[in-house]
C-alpha positions in Angstrom: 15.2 -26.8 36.3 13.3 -29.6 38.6 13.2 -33.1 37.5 9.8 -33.0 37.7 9.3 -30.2 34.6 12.4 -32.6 32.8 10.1 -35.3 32.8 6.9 -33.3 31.8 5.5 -34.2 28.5 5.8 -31.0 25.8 3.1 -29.2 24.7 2.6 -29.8 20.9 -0.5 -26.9 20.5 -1.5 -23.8 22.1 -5.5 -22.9 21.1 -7.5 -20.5 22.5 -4.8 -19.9 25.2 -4.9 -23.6 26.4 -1.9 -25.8 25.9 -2.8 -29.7 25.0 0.1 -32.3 25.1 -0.4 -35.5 23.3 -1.9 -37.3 26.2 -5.0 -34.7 26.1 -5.8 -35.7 22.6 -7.4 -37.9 20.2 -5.4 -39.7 17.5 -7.5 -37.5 15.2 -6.6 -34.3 16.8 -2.9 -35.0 17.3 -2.7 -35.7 13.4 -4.4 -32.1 13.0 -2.4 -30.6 15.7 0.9 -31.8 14.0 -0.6 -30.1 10.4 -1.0 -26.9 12.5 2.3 -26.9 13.9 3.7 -27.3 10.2 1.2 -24.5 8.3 1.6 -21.7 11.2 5.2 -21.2 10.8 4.4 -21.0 6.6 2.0 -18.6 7.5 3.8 -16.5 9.6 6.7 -16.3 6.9 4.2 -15.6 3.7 2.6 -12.8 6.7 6.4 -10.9 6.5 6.6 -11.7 2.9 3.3 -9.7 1.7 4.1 -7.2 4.2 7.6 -6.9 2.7 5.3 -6.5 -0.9 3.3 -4.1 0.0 5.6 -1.9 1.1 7.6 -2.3 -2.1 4.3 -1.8 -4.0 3.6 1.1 -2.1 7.1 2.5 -2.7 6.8 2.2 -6.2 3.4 3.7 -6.8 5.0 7.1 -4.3 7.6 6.9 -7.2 5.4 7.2 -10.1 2.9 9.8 -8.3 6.4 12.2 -7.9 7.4 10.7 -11.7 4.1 12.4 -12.8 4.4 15.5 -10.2 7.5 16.3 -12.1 6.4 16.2 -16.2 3.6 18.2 -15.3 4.5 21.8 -16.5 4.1 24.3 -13.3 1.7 27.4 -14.0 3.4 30.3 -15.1 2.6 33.7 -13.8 3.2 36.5 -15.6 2.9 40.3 -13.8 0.7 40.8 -17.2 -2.9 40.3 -16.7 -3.3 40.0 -20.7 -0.6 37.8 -20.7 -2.0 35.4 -17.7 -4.8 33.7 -18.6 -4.9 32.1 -15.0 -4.7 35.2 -13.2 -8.6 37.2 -13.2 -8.1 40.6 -14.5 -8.6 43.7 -11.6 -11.1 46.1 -11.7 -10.9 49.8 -11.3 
């Protein structure tokens, strides 16, 4: 590292792809800047957090479609046309 980019002064916001450092802003827009740099980071972890949700919630409602899948009673076939009401009679 050069002395020169030691003694630089940090970047304290990225927008729009353009870094600002203290020195480029108002008073005003250092006190917003500072806000940002505290909400993105919350953001970002409630982002995960639904994600993590949704798939949970997703999960569960795969489990209860399968739960249902499995008390529904499977058609029975019989070889029997009189006995299969599913199954349309033949003709001769």
């Amino acid at each position: 590292m050069t002395e020169e980019m030691t003694n630089e002064e940090p970047i304290i916001l990225t927008f729009d792809d353009v870094e600002y450092r203290a020195s480029d802003l108002s008073a005003d827009q250092q006190m917003i800047a500072v806000e940002l740099n505290e909400i993105v980071p919350e953001l970002q972890r409630l982002e995960k957090s639904h994600a993590k949700l949704n798939r949970f919630k997703n999960y569960l409602i795969q489990d209860f479609q399968r739960s249902l899948e499995v008390e529904t009673p499977e058609e029975v076939v019989v070889d029997n046309p009189e006995q299969n009401p599913n199954k349309p009679e033949e003709s001769e």
